[in-house]
N, C-alpha and C positions, 0 to 999 in steps of 0.2 A: 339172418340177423336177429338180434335177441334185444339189443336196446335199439329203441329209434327215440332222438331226443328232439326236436324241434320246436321248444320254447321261446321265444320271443327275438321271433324272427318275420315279422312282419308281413306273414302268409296272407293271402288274398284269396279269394271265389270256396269252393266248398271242400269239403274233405271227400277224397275220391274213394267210393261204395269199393273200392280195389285193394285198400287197406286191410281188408278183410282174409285177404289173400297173403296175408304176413302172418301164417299160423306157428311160426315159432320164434314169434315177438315174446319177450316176458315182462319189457318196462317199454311205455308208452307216454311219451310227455307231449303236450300242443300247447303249453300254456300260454297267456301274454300273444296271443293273436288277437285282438279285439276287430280286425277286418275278414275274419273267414266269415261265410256267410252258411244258412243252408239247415241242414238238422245233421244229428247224429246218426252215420249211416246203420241201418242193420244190421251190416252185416260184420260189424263189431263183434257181432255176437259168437264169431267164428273162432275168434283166439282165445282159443281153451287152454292156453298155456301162460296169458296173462298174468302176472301177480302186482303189478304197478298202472295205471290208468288214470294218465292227469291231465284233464281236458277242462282247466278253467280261465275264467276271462276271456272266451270267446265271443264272437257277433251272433254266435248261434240260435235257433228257435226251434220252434215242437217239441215232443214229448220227449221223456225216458223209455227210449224202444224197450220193451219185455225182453229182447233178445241177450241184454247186457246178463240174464240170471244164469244165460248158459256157461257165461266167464267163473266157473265153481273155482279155481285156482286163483282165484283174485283176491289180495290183500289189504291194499288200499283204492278206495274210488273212490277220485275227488273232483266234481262236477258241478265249481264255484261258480257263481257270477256268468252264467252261461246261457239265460233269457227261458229256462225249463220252463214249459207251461204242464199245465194237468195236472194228473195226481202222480202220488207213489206207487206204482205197480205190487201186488206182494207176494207178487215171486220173486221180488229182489230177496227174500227172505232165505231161498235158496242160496243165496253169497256167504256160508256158513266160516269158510275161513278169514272173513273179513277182519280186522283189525281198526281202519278208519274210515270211516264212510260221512262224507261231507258234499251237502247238495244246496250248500248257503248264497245267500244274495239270488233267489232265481223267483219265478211267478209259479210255485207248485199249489195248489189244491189241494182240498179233500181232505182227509183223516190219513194218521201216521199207522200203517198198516200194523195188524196183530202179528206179524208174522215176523216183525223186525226181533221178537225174542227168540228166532232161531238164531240169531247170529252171537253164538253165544262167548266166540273167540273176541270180537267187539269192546274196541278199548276208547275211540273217539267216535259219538253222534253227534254230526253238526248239521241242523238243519234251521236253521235262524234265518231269520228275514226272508220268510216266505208269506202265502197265507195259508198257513195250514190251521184246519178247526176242527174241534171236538177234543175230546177226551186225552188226555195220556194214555195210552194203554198200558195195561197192569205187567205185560210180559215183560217191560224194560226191565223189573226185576230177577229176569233170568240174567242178566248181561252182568255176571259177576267179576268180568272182568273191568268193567267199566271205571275210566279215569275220568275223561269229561262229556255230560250233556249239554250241549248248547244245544237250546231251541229259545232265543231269543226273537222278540219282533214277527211273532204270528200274531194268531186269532185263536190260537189253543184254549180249553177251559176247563171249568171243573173244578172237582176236587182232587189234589193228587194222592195217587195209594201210597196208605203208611209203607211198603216196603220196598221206597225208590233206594234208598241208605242200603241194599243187601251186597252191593257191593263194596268190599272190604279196600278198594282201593281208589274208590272214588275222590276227586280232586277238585273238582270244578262242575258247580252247578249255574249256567247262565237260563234264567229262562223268564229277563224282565220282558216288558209288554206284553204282556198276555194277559189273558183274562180269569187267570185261576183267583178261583177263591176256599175258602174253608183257612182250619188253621195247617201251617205248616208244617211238613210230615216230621215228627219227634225221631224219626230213624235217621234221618239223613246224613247222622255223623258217628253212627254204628260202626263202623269201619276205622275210623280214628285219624282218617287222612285228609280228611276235607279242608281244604286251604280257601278256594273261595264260592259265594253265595251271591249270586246275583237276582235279585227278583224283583227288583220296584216297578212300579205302576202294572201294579195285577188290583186282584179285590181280597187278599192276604186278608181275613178278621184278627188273629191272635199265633203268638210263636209260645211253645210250652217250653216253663221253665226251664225244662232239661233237655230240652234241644241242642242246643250250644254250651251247655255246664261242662260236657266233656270236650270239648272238638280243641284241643292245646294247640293244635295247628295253624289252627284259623287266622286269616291272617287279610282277608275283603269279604266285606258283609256290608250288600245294599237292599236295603225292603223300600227303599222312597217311593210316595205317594200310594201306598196302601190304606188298608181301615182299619187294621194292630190297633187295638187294646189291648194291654200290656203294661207289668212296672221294668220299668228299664233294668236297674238291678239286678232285676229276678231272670233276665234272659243271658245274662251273659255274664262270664266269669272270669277269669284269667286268659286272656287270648293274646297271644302276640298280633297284637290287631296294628293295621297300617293305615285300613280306610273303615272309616262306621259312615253311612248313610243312611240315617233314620227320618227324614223330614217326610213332613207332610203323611203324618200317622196320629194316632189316638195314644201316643206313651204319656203315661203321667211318671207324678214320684219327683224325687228330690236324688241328686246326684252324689248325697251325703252319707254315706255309711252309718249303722247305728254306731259303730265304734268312732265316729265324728270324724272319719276321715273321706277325703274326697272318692269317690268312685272311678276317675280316672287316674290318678296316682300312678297306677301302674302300667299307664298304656302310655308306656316312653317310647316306643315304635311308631305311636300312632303319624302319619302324615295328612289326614284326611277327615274332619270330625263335621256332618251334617246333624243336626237335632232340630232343625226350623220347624214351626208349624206343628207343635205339637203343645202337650199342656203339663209339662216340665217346670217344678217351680223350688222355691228356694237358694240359695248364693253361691258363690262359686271360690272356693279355700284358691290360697296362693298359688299351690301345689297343682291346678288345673293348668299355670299358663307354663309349669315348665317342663310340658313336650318339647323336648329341642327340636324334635323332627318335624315340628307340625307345618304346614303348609295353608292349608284351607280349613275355618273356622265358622260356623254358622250356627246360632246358637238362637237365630231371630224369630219373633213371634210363637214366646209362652210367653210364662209367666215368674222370670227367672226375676230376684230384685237385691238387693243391697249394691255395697259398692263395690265396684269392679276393682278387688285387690290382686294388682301384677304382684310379680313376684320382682327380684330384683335384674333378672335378666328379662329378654325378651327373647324366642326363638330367634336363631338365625335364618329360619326361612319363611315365618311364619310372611303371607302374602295377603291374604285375601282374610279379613276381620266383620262377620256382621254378626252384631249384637242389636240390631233394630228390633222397633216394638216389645219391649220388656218394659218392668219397672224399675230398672237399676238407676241409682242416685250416686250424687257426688260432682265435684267438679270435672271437667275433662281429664281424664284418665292421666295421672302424667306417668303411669307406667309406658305408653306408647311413645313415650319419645326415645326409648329404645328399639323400637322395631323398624327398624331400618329399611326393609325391604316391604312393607306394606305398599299393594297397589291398589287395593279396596280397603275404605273403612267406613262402614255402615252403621252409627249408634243413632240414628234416630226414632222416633218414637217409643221414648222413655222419660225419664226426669231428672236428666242431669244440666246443671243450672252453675252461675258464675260465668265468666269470660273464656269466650275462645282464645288458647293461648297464643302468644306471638311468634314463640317456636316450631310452631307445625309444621311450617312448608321448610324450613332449614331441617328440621330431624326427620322429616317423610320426603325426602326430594323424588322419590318415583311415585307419587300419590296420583292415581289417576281417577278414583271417583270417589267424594266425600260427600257426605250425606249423613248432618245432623240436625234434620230436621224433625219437630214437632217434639222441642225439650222446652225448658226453661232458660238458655242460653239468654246473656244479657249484655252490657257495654256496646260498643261501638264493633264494627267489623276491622281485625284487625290491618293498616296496609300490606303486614308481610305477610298476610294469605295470599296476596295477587305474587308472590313468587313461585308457586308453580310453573315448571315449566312444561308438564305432560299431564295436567290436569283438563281433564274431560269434561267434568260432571264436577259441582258444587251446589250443594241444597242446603241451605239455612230457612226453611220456609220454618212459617210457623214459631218463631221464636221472641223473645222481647230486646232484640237486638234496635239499635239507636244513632241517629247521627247519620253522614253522609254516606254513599255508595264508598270507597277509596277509586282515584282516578287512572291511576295508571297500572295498566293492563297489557306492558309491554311484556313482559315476562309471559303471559298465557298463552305460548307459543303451541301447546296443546288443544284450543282453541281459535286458532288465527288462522288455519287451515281444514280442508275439508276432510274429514276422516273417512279412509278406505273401506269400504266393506267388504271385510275379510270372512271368508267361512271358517269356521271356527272348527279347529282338527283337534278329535276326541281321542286325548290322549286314556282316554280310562275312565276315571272319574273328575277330571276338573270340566268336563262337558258342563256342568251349569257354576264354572266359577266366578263365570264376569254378570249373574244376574243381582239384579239391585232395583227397589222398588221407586216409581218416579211418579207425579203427576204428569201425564204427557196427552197435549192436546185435551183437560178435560179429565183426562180420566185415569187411575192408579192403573199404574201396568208395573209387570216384574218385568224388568227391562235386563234383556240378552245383551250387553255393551258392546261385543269382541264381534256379534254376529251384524249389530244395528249401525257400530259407526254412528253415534250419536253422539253431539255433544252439546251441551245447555246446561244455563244458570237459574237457581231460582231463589228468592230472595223474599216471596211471598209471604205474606201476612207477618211483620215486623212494624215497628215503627221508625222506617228510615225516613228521613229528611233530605231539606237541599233538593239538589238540580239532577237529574239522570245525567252519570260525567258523560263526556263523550268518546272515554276511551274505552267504553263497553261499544264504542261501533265501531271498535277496530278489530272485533273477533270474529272475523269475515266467517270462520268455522262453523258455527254454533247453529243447530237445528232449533231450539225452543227457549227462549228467555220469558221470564216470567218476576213483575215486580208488582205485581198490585197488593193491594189490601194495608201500601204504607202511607206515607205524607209527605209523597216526593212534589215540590213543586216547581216553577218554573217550565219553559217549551222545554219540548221535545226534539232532541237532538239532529238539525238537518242531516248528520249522516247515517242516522239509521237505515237510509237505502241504502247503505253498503254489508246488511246485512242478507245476501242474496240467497243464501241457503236456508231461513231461517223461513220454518213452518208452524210455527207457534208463538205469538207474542202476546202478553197480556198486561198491560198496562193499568189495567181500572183500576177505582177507589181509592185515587190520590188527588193529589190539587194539583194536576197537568192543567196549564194554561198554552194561549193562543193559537195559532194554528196547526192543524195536520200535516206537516212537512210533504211537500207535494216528490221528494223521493219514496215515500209510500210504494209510489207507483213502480220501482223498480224491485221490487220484494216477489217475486215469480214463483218462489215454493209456498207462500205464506196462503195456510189452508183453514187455520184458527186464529180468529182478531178481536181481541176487548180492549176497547177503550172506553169503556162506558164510565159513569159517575169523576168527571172531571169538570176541568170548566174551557174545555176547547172550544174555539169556534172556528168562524169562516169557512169554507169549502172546502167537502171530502172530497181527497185525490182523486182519478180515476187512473186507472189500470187495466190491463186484461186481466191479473189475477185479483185485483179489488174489486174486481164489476161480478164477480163470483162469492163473494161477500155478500150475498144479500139482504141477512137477518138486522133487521134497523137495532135491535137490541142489546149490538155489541158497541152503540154509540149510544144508548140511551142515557140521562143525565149531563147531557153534553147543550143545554138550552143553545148556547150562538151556533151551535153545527147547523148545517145543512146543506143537500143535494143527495145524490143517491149510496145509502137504499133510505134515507128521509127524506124529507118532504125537499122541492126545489126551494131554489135561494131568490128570494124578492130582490133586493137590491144588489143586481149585478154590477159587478163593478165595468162590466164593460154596455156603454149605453146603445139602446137599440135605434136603426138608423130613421123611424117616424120619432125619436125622441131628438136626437140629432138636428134634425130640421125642423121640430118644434122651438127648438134654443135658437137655431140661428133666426125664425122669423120675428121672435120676441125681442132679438138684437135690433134687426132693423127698423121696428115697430117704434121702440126706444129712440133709435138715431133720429127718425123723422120729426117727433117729435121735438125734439130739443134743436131742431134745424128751425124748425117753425117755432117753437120759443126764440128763438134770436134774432129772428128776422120779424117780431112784431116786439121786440126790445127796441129793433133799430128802428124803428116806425118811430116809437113815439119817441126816441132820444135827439132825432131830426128834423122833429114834426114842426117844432116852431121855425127853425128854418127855412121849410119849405114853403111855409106860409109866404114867405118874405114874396117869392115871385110868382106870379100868375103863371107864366109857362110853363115856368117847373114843377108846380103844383100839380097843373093837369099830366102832365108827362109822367110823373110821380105816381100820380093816382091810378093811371093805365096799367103803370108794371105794378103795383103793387096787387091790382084787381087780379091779372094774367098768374102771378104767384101764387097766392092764396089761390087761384082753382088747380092748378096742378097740385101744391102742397095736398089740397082736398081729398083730392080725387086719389091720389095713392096713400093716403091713410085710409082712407074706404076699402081699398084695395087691399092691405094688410089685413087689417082687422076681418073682412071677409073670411081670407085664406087662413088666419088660426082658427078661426072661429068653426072653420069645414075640417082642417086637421088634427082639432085636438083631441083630449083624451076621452075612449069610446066608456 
């Protein structure tokens, strides 16, 4: 037998040390058993006639036997997802007629052996998502035949040698997360075939001009989250480029050609354009938004500013828009109300001022997070923004918006239910397409949407008026609502405990009046609570998750509040039972009295009558003496018993 193929066939217990004994096996497949158990037997080492060997996704554990270096006739060895612990042996160096060699997704160790530049026939190195540390080694430069290096998702580091580029037919460099630093090797596109560049979140300082001037190929380029100093410009040149990921770097400059034409103009390919976090400044020509291909946009936090001039169309796929924290000015963009397909639009933290328009939610109808907060936005909120029907996320905080909340919030059917959390599958690059910056619980977070299933309003620091409507408690959905800092007045809506999922509420620094709605108490995720600087009173709810509320200072400014975590409430409304029977003795106290008022009324309204007869007089006098000592004696008797009962 020369092939044995048994791929994903639902094999169980271990691979039998017998296998060894199939010496003129030449292709070996086990793949997609994720229940064999056990290590790789030894004596694998036996089929010297091997040229295929594909043993990945298995339940497997231990090392890379050394015995695998005797397989000299082996081609490809691909030994994914397979639990490898240790290191790399480097007698695998000996595997000289290797072609693909891939050991990804496993628990390897140690250093990437020197010996790996014997293999010099080696067209794929894939050892990504391990923990391999130390150095590159310099021999990769022998591997001229090389197409792609993955070594993504180690603990690699260093500088890497200028002469990783010696192969002429290199294709693919992945090698983000890691920890390389220095500037990036200037050869790497010597060859002239290099298509894509992956390396963000390393400690990259600087890419030399002519790095990328030549690479006409190039066609994905990621550095995000490096420390590149650099003019953008100056690194790159005519590329048929599809994705740029430059965020979260030191690029300055201006996007403006000295010939006054825009720097992207000619990346009509592009699908993918990251420059967040960097210090990018200057405006953006017409000619920037018409990528037809573009997709995902993030241009947030420089120092880009004028007015956001669209062009007259808008991509047709253009999706995901954040232009947040810049200085760009103007009214709300009405180039966007061509962009049909937008499901993020992020322009906050800028200065754009005037009226949110009425059209937004008709020309955005899949808008799932909007976020213009901390502009100069002014007017009233409009109603047909509560048309959304897949809207997540809306952030007007921070604005000089005015007038009522709008009421009806039937349409925010994107909201009215609980949102799934979904793991979020990394199709390439839109792995951080749904992030977006929130105040949450307190504090600014770059909020992952697609991964958190989050969804919340925040309306904060405006000058809204009126009554909190009540058809914000119909968004049974909604993790964190947030309306303080306006002049909402009026209670607070009894059905705010039907907001069951919501973990952040912040109500302060408005004229909320009268009591704490004692549905409070059915708010079970609710983990952040302000209602401080209002004018609420009467008795805080209690709860199991309100009695974890401890800090008094999320009611502070609140003078009629009180009970826990403030001070207890004096005047209960329910009276205690020595108060009780303090009232009923003060009753009877009263009755006796006005008993004995009547009956010395009827004394004297008689009295001349009585006169009239001797008999009757003394007979008279007898009961009246007999009364008066009873009457006596139990008003003594009363008086007594409050006088021992009352207040201590």
């Amino acid at each position: 037998m020369e092939d044995l193929i048994l791929s994903q066939n639902g094999l169980y217990g271990i691979i039998p040390p017998g296998i060894g004994n199939m010496t003129s096996l030449i292709q070996l497949g086990i793949t997609l058993n994720p229940h064999l158990r056990g290590a790789i037997p030894r004596s694998i080492g036996q089929l010297m006639h091997l040229v295929v060997l594909e043993m990945s996704v298995l339940g497997l554990d231990g090392t890379l036997p050394e015995e695998i270096s005797n397989l000299t006739s082996l081609e490809e060895l691909h030994l994914d997802s397979v639990t490898l612990t240790g290191s790399i042996p480097p007698t695998i160096g000996m595997l000289t007629k290797l072609h693909a060699l891939s050991l990804s997704v496993n628990n390897l160790t140690g250093s990437i052996p020197l010996e790996i530049g014997n293999m010099t026939e080696l067209q794929e190195l894939d050892f990504s998502v391990n923990y391999l540390e130390g150095p590159l080694p310099g021999t990769i430069s022998h591997l001229i035949k090389l197409q792609g290096l993955l070594l993504s998702e180690n603990q690699l580091g260093g500088h890497i040698f200028p002469e990783l580029g010696n192969s002429s037919l290199l294709d693919m460099v992945e090698i983000q997360r890691n920890n390389f630093s220095g500037v990036f090797p200037s050869s790497i596109c010597v060859g002239g075939a290099l298509r894509t560049v992956s390396a963000g979140h390393n400690g990259f300082t600087g890419i030399n001009h002519q790095t990328f001037q030549n690479c006409t190929t190039l066609r994905y380029v990621d550095f995000t989250a490096n420390n590149i100093v650099a003019e953008l410009r100056a690194c790159f040149g005519e590329h048929p480029l599809t994705t740029m990921a430059l965020g979260q770097n030191q690029l300055y400059g201006t996007l403006v050609t000295d010939q006054g034409k825009d720097f992207f103009c000619n990346y009509t390919q592009l699908s993918f354009l990251d420059l967040s976090s960097n210090a990018l400044r200057g405006g953006l020509s017409q000619c920037f938004w018409d990528m037809a291909n573009l997709v995902f946009m993030d241009l947030s936090s420089n120092y880009f500013s004028g007015v956001v001039a669209f062009s007259r169309t808008c991509g047709d796929y253009l999706s995901y828009l954040h232009l947040a924290n810049n200085n760009f000015i103007g009214t709300f963009p009405l180039g966007l109300k061509k962009c049909k397909e937008l499901i993020t639009l992020d322009l906050g933290g800028n200065n754009f001022s005037g009226t949110i328009p009425s059209w937004i939610s008709k020309s955005l109808p899949g808008l799932k997070f909007l976020r213009l907060s901390s502009n100069t936005f002014e007017g009233v909120i409009p109603h047909q923004i509560l048309q959304f029907r897949q809207l997540q996320l809306l952030d007007l905080s921070e604005n000089k918006l005015t007038g009522p909340i709008p009421d009806d919030f039937t349409n925010f059917t994107g909201m009215t239910h609980e949102q799934e959390n979904v793991d979020y599958v990394d199709t390439g690059y839109y792995g951080h397409a749904q992030q977006i910056q929130i105040v949450w619980k307190n504090v600014d977070y770059l909020y992952i949407m697609v991964m958190a299933g989050i969804a919340g309003i925040d309306f904060s620091g405006n000058s809204l008026s009126q009554e909190i409507p009540n058809g914000l408690t119909t968004l049974i959905g909604i993790r964190y609502l947030n309306l303080s800092r306006n002049h909402l007045s009026g209670l607070i809506p009894n059905g705010i405990g039907n907001l069951v999922l919501v973990e952040s509420l912040d109500l302060s620094q408005n004229q909320l009046s009268g009591e704490i709605p004692p549905s409070f108490a059915a708010l079970k995720a609710l983990s952040v609570l302000n209602l401080s600087t209002n004018k609420l009173s009467g008795t805080i709810p209690t709860g199991s998750q309100l009695q974890t509320l401890d800090d008094p200072s999320i009611y502070n400014n609140n003078p009629g509040l009180c009970g826990f975590p403030l001070k207890g409430c004096v005047n209960s409304s329910t009276p205690t039972q020595t108060e009780t029977s303090m009232d009923e003795d003060r009753e009877a106290l009263w009755l006796y009295c006005f008993v004995a008022a009547g009956f010395i009324s009827g004394f004297w309204l008689y009295l001349g009558f009585l006169f009239r007869s001797e008999t009757w007089r003394y007979s008279f006098y007898q009961y009246v003496d007999n009364m008066q000592a009873k009457v006596t004696k139990k008003i003594r008797s009363c008086i007594s018993c409050f006088q021992v009962k009352g207040p201590e």
